[in-house]
DRENTORKOL-3810 file (N, C-alpha, C; in nm, 4 decimals):
REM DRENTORKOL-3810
@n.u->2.1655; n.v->14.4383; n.w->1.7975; ca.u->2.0427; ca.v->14.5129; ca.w->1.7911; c.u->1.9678; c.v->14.4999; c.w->1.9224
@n.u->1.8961; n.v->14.6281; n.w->2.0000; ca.u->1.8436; ca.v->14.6013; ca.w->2.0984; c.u->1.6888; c.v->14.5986; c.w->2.0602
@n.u->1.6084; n.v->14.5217; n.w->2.2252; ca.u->1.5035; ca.v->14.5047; ca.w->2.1868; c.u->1.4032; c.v->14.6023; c.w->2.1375
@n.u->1.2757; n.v->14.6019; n.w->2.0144; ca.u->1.2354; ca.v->14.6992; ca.w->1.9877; c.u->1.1211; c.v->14.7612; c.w->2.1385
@n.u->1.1114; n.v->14.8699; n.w->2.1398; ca.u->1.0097; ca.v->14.9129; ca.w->2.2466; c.u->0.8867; c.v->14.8678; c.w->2.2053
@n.u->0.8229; n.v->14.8956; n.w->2.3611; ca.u->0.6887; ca.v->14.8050; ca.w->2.3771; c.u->0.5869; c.v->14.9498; c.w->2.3654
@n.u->0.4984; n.v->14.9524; n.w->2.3106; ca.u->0.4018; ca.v->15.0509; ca.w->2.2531; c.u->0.3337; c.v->15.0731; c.w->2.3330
@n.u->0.2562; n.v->14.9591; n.w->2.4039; ca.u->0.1065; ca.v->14.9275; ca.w->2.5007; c.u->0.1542; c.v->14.8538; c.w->2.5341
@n.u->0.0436; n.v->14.8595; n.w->2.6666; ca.u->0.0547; ca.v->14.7326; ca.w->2.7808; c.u->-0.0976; c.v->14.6577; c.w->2.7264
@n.u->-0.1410; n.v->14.6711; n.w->2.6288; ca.u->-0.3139; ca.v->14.6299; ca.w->2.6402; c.u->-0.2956; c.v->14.5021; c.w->2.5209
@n.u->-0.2328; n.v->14.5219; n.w->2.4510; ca.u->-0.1716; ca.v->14.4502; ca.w->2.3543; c.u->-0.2055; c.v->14.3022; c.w->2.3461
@n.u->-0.1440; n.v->14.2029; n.w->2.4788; ca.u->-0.1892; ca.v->14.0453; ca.w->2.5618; c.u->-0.2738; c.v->14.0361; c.w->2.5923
@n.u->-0.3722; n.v->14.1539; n.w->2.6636; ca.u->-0.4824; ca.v->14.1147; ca.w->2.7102; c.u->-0.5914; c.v->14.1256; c.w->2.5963
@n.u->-0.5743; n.v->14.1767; n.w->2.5249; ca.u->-0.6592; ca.v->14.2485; ca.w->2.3554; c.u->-0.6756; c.v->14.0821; c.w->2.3066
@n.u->-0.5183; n.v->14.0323; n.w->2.3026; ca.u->-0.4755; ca.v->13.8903; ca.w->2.2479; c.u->-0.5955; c.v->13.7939; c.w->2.3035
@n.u->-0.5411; n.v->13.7743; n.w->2.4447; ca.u->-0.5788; ca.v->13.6691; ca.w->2.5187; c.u->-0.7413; c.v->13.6625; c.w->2.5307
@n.u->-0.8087; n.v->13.7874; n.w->2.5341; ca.u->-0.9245; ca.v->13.7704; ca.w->2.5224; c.u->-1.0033; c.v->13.7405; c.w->2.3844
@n.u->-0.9336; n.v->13.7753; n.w->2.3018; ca.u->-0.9989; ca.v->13.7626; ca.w->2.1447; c.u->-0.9569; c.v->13.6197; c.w->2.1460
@n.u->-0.8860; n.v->13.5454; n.w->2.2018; ca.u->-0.8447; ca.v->13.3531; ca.w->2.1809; c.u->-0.9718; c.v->13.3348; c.w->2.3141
@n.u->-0.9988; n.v->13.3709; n.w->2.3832; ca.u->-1.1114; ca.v->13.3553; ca.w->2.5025; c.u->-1.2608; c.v->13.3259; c.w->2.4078
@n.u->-1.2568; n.v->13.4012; n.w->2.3270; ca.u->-1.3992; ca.v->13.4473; ca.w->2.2399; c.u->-1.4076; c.v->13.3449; c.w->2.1040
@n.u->-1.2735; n.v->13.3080; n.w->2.1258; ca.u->-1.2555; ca.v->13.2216; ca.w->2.0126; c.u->-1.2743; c.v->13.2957; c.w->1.8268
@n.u->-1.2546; n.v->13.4295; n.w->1.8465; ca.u->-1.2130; ca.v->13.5230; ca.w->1.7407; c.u->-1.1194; c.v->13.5154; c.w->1.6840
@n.u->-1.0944; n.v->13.4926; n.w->1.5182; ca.u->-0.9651; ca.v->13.5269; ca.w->1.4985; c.u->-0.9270; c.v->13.6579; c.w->1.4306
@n.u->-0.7913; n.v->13.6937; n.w->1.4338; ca.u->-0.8172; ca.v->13.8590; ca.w->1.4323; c.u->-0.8586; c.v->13.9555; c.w->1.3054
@n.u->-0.9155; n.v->13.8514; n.w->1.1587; ca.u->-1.0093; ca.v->13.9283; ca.w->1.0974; c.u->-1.1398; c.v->13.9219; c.w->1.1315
@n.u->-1.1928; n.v->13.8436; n.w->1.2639; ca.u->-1.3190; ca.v->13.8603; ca.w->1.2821; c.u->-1.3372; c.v->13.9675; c.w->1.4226
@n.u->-1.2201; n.v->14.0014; n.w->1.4555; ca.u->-1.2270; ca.v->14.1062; ca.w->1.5814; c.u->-1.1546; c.v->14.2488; c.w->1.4759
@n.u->-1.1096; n.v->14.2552; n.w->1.3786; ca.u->-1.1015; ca.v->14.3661; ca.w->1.2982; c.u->-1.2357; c.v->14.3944; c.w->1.2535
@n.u->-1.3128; n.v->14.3285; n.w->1.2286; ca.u->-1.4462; ca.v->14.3383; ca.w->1.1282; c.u->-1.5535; c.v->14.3853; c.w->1.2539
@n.u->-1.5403; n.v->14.3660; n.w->1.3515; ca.u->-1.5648; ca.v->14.3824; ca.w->1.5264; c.u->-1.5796; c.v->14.5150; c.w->1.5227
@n.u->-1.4783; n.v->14.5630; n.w->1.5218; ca.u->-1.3933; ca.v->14.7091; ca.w->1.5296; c.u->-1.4656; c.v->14.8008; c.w->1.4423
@n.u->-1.4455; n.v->14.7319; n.w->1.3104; ca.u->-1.5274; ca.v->14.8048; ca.w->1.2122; c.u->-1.6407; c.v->14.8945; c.w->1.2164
@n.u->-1.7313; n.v->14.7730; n.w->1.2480; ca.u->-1.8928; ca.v->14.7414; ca.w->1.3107; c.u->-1.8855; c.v->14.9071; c.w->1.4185
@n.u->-1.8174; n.v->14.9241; n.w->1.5138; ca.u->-1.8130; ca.v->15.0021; ca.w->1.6133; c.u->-1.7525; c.v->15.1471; c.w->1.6037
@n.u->-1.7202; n.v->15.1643; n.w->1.4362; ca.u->-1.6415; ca.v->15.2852; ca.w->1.4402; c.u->-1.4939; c.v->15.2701; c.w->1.4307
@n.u->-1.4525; n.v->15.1523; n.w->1.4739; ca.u->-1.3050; ca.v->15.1778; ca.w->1.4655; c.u->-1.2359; c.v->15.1046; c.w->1.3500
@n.u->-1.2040; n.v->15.2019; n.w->1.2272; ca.u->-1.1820; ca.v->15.1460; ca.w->1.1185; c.u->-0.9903; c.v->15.1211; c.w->1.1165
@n.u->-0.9910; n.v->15.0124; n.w->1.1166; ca.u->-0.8318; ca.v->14.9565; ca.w->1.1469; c.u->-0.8535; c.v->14.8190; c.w->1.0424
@n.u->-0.7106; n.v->14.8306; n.w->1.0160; ca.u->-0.6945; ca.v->14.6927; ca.w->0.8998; c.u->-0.6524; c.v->14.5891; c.w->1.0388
@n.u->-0.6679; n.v->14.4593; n.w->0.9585; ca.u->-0.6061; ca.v->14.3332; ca.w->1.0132; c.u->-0.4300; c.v->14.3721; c.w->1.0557
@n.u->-0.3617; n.v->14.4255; n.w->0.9463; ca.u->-0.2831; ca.v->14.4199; ca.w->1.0022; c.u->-0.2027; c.v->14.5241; c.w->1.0944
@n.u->-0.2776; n.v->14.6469; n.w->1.1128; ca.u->-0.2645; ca.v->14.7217; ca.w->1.2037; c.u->-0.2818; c.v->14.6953; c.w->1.3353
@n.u->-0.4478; n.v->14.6097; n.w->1.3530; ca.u->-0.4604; ca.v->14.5093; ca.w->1.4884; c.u->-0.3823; c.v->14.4146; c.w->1.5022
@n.u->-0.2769; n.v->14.3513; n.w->1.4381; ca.u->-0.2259; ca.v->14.2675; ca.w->1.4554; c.u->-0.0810; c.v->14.3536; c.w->1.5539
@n.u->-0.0413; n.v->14.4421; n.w->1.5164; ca.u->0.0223; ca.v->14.5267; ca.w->1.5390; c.u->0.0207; c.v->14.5539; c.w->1.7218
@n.u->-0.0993; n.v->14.5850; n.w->1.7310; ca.u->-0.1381; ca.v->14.6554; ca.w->1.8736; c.u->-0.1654; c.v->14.5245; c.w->1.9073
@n.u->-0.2104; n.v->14.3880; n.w->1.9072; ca.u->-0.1728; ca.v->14.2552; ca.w->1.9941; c.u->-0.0235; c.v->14.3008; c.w->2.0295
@n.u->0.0536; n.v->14.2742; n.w->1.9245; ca.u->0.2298; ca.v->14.2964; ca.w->1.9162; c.u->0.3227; c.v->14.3835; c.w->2.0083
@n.u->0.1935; n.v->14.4911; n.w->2.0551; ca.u->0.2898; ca.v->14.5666; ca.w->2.1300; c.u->0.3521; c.v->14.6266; c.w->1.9984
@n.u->0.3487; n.v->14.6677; n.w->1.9422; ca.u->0.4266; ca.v->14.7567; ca.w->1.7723; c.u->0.3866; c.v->14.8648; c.w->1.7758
@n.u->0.2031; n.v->14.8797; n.w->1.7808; ca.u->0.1421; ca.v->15.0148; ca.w->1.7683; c.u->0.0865; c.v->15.0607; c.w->1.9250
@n.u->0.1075; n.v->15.1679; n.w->1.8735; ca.u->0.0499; ca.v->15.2333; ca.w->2.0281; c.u->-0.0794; c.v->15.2263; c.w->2.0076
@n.u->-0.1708; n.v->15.2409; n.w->2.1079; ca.u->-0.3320; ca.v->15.2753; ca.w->2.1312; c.u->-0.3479; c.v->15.3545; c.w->2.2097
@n.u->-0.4401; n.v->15.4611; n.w->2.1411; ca.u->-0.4764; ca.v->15.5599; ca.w->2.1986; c.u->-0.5968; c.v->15.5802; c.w->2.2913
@n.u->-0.6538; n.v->15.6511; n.w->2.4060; ca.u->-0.7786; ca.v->15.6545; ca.w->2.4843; c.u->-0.8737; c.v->15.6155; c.w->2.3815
@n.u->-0.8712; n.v->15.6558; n.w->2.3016; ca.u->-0.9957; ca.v->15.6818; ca.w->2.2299; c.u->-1.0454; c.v->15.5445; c.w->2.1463
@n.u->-0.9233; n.v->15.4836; n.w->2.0961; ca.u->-0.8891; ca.v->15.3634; ca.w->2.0377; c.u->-0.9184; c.v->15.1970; c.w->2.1582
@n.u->-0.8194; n.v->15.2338; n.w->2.2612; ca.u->-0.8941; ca.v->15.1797; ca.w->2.3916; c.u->-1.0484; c.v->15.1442; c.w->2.3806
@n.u->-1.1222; n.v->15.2920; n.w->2.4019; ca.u->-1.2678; ca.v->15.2661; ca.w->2.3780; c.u->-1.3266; c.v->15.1729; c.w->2.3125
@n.u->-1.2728; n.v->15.2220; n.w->2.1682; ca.u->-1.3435; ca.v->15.1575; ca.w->2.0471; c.u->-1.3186; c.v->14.9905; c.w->2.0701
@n.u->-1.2242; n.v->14.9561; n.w->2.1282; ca.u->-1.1945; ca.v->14.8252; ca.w->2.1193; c.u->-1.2776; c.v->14.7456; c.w->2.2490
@n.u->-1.2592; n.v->14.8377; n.w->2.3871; ca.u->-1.3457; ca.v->14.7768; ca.w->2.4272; c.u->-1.4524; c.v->14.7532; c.w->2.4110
@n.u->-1.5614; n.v->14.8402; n.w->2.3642; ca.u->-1.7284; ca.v->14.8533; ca.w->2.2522; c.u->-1.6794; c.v->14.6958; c.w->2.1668
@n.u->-1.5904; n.v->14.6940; n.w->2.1219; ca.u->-1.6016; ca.v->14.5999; ca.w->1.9975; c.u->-1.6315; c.v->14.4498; c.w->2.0652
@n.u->-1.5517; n.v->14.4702; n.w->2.1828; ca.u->-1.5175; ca.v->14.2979; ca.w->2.2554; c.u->-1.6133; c.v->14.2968; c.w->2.3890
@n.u->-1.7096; n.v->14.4139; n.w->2.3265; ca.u->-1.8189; ca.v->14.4379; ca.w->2.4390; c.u->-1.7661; c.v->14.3986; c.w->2.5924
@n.u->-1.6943; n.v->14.4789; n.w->2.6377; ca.u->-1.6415; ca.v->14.4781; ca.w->2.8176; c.u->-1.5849; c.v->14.6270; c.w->2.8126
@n.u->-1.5573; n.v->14.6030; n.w->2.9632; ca.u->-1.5032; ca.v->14.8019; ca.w->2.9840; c.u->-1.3535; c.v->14.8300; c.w->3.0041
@n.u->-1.3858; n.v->14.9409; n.w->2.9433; ca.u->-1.2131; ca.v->14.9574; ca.w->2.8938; c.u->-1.1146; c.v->14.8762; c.w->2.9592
@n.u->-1.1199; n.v->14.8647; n.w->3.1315; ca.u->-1.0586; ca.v->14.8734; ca.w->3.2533; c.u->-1.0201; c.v->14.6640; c.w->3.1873
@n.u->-1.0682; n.v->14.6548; n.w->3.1366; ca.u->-1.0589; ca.v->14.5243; ca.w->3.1453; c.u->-0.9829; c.v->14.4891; c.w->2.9952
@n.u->-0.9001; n.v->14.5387; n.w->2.9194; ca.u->-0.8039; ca.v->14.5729; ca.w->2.8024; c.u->-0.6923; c.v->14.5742; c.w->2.8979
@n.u->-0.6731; n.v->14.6113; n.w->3.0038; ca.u->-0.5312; ca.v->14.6626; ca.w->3.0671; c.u->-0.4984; c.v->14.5152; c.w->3.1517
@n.u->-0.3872; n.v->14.4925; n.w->3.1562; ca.u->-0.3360; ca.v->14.4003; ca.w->3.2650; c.u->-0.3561; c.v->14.4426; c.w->3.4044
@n.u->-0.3422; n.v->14.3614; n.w->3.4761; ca.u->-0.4189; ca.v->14.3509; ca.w->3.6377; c.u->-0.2772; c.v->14.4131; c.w->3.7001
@n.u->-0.1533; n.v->14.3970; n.w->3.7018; ca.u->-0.0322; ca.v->14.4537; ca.w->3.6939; c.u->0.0167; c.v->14.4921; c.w->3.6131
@n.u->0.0635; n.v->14.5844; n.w->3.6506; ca.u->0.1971; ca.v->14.6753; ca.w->3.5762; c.u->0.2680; c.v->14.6350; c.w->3.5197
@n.u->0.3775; n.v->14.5666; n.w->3.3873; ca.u->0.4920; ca.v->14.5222; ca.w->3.3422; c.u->0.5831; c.v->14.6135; c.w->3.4191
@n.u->0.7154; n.v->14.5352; n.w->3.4381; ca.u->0.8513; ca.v->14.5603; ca.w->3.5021; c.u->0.9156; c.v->14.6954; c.w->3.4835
@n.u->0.8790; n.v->14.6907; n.w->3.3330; ca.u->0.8893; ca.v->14.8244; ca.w->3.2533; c.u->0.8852; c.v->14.9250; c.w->3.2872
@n.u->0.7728; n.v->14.9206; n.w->3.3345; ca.u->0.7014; ca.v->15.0654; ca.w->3.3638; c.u->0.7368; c.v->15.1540; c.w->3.4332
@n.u->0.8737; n.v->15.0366; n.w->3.5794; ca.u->0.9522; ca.v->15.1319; ca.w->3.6707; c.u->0.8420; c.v->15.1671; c.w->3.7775
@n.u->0.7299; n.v->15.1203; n.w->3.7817; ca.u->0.6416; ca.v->15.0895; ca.w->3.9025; c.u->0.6739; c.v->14.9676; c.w->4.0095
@n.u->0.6557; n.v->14.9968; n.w->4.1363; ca.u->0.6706; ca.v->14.8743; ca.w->4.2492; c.u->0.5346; c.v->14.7442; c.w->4.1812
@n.u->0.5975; n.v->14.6589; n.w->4.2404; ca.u->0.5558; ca.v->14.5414; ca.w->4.1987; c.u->0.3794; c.v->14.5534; c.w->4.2466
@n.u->0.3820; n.v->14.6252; n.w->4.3810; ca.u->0.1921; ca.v->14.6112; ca.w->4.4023; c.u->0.1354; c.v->14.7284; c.w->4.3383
@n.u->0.2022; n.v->14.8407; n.w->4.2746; ca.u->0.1168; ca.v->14.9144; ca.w->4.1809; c.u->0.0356; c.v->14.8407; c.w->4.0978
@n.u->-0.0678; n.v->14.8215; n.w->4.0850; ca.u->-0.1526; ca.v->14.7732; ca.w->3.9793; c.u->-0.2769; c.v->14.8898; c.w->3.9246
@n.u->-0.3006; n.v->14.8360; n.w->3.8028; ca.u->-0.4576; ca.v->14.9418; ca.w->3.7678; c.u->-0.5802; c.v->14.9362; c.w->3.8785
@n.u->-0.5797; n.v->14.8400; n.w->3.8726; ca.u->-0.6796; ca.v->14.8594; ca.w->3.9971; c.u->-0.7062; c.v->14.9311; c.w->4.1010
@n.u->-0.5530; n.v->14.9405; n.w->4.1577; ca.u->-0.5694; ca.v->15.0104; ca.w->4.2536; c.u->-0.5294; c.v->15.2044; c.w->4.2654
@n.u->-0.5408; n.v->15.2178; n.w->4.0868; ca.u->-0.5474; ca.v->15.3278; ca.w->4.1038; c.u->-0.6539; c.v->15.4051; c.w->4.0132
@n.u->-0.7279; n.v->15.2910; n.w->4.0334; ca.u->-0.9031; ca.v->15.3473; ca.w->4.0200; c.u->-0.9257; c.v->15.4087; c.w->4.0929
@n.u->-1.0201; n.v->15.5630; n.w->4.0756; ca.u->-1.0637; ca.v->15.6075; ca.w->4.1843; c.u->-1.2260; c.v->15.5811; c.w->4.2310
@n.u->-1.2707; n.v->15.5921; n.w->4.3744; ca.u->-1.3775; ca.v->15.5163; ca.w->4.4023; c.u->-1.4772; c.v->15.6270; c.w->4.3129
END
């Protein structure tokens, strides 16, 4: 069996910051809630996982929830994946 595909790249950083906040993920579902974005526990558990995709709009809602801006959900680099050079990053394709 090969590996299953990766949905999102926002997935670790969604993770890593909700363990930053010291949230666990029915209190960053209930987060979500609060903000419009009605998702079960285990759907968010999902999009940590890389399982579910997230959409712009979903993006949003999550950043509102974990109060920071979107830009900061995304990894600072690119995964390998992506078939981008190693110094592509988001950052640098912010426009000014």
């Amino acid at each position: 069996m090969g590996a299953r595909p990766v949905r999102n790249v926002a997935g670790p950083v969604i993770r890593s910051l909700r363990n930053e906040l010291g949230w666990s993920q029915e209190q960053a579902t209930a987060r979500c809630n609060v903000v419009g974005f009605d998702i079960s526990r285990a759907s968010y558990a999902q999009i940590e996982s890389q399982i579910r995709s997230v959409t712009d709009h979903e993006l949003a809602l999550l950043a509102k929830a974990f109060r920071v801006g979107p830009e900061r959900l995304l990894p600072e680099t690119l995964p390998p994946w992506t078939g981008k050079g190693k110094k592509d990053t988001w950052k640098s394709r912010k426009r000014d």
